[in-house]
Z-matrix of the N, CA and C atoms (Angstrom, degrees):
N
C 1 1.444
C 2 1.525 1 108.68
N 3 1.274 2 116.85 1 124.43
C 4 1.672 3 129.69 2 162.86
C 5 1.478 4 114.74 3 -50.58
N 6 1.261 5 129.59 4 -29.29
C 7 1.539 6 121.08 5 -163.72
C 8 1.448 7 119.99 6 59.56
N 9 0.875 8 128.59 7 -159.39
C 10 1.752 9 147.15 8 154.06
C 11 1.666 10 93.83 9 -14.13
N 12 1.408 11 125.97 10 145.17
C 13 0.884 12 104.05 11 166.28
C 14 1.716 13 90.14 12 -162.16
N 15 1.602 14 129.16 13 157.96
C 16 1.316 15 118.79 14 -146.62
C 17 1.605 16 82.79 15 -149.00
N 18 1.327 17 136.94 16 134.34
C 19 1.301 18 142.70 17 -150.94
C 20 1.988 19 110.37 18 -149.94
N 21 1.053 20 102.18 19 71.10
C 22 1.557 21 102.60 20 179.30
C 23 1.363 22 97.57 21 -90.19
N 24 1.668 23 110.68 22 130.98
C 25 1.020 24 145.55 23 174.93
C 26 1.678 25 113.28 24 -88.04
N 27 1.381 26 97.88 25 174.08
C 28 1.906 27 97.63 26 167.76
C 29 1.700 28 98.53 27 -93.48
N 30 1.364 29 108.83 28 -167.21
C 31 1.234 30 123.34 29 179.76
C 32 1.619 31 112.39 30 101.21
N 33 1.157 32 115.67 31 -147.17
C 34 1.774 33 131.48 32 -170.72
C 35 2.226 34 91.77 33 -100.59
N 36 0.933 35 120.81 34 144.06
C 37 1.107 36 112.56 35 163.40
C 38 1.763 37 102.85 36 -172.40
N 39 1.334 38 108.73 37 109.88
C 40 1.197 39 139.01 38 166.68
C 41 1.383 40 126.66 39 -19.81
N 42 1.536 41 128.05 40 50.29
C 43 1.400 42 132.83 41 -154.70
C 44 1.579 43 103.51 42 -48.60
N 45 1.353 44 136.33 43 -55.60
C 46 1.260 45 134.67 44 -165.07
C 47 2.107 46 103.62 45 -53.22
N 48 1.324 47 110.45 46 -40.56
C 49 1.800 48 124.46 47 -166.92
C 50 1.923 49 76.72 48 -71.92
N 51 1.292 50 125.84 49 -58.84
C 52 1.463 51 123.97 50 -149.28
C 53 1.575 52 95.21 51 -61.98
N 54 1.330 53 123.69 52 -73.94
C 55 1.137 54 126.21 53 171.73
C 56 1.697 55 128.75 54 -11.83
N 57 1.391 56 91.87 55 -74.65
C 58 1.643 57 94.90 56 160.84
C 59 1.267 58 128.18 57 -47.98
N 60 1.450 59 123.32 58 -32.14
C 61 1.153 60 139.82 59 -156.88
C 62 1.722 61 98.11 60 -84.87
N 63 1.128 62 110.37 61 -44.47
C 64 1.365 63 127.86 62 -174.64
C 65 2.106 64 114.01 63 -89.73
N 66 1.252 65 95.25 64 -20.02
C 67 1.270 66 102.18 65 179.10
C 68 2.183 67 121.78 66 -64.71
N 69 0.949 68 91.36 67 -4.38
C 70 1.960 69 95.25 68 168.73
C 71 1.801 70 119.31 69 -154.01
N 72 1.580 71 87.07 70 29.38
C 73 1.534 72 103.62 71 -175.74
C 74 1.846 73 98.12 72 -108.47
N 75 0.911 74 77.85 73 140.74
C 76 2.296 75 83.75 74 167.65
C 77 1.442 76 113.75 75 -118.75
N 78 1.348 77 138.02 76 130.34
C 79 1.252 78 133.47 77 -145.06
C 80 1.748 79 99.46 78 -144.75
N 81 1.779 80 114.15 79 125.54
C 82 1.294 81 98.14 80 -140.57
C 83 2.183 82 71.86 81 -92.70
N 84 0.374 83 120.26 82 -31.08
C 85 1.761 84 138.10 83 -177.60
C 86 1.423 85 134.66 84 -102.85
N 87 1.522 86 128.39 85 95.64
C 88 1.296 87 115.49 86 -174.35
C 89 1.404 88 120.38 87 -120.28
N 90 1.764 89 115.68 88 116.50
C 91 1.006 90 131.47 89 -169.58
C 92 1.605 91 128.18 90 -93.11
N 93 1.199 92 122.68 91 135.43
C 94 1.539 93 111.84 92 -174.16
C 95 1.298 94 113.64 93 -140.56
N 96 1.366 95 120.35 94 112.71
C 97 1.488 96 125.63 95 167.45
C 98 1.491 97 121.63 96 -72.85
N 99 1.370 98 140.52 97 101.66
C 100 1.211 99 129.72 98 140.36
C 101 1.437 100 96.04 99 100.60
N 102 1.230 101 130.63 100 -136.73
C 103 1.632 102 119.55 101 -177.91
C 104 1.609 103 107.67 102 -88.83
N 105 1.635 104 114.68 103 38.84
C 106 1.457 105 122.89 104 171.32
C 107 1.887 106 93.26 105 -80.52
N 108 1.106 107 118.63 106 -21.37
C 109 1.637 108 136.91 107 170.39
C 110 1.966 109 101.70 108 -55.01
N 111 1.291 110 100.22 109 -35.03
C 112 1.565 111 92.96 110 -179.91
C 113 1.418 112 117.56 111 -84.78
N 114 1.310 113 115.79 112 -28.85
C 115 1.422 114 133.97 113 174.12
C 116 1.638 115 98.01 114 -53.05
N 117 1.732 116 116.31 115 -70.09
C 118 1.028 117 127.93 116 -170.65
C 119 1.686 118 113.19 117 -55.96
N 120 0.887 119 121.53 118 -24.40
C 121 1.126 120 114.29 119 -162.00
C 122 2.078 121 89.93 120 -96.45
N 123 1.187 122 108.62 121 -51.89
C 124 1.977 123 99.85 122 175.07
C 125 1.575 124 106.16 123 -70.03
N 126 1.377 125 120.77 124 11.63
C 127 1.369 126 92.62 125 155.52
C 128 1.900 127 109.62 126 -131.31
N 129 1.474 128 99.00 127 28.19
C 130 1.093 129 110.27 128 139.52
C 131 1.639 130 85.02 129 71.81
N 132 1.437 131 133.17 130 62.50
C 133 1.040 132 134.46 131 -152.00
C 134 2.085 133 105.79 132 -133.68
N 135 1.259 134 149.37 133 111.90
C 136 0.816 135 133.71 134 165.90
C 137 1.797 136 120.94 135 -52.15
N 138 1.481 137 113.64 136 134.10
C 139 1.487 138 74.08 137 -176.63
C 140 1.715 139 95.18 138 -133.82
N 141 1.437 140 105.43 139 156.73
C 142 1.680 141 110.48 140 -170.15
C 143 1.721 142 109.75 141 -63.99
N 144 1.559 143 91.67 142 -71.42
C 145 1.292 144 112.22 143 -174.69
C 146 1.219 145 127.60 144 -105.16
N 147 1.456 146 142.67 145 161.05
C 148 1.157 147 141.99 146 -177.51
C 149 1.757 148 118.51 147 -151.36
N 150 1.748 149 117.43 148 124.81
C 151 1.347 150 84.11 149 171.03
C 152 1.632 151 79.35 150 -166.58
N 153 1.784 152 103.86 151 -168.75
C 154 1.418 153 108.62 152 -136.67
C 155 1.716 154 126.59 153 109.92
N 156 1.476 155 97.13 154 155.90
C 157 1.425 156 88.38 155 -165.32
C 158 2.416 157 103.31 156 -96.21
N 159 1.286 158 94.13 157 10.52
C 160 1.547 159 106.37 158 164.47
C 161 1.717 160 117.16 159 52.78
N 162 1.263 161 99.41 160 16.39
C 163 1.722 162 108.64 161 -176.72
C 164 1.477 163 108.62 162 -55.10
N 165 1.517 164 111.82 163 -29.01
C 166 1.611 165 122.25 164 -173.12
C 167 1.603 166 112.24 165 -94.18
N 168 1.148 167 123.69 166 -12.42
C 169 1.443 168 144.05 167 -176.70
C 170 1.746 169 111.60 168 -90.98
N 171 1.323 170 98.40 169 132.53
C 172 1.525 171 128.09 170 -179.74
C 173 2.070 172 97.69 171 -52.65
N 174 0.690 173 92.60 172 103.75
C 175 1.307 174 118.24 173 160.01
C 176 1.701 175 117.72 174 -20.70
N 177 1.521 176 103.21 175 -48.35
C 178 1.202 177 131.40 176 -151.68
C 179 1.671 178 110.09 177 -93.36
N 180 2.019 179 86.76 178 -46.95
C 181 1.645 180 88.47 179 -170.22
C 182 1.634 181 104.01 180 -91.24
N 183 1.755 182 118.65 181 -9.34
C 184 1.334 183 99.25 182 165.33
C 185 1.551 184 107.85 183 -81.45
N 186 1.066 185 137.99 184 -31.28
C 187 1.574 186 112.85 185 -163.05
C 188 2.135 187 94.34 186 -67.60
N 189 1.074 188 117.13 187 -27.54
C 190 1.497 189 137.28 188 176.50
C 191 1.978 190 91.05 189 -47.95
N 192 1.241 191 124.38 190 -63.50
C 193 1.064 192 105.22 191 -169.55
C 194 1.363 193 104.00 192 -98.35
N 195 1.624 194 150.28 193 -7.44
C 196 1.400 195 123.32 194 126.26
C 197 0.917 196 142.77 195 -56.04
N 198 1.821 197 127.57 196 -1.63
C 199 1.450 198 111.19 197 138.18
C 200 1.662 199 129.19 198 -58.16
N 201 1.383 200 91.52 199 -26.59
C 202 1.528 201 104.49 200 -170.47
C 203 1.592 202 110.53 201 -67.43
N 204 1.516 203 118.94 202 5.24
C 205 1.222 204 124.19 203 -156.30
C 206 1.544 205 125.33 204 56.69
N 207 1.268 206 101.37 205 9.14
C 208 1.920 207 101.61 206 -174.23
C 209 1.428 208 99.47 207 -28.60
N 210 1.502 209 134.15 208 145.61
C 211 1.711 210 120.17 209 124.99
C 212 1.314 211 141.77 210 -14.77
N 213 1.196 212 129.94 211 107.08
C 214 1.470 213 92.50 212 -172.95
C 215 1.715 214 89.45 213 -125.69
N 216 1.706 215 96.17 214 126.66
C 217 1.809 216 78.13 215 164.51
C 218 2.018 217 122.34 216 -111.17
């Protein structure tokens, strides 16, 4: 079983609403599709897994979380 599990997507997504949203939550798993990696990374987010083909994603902050060893599938 995954537990808690936290799922940033690509698209537009509202960092100030996410933040809050995420600010008194504990998340046993954090997942990111595509430039959901950019989200994660401005809210300063560890993240488990990662996957997608990243055409919309910072260049910078994914090789940033494949150093980190993220998963990536």
């Amino acid at each position: 079983m995954l537990g808690t599990v936290l799922l940033l997507t690509g698209g537009k997504i509202d960092l100030d609403f996410a933040a809050e949203y995420i600010a008194d939550r504990q998340f046993d798993v954090i997942v990111c599709a595509d430039s959901g990696i950019n989200a994660a990374y401005a809210l300063q987010l560890p993240v488990d897994y990662i996957m997608g083909d990243f055409d919309s994603a910072s260049g910078e902050i994914l090789q940033k979380y494949q150093r980190q060893q993220v998963a990536n599938s």
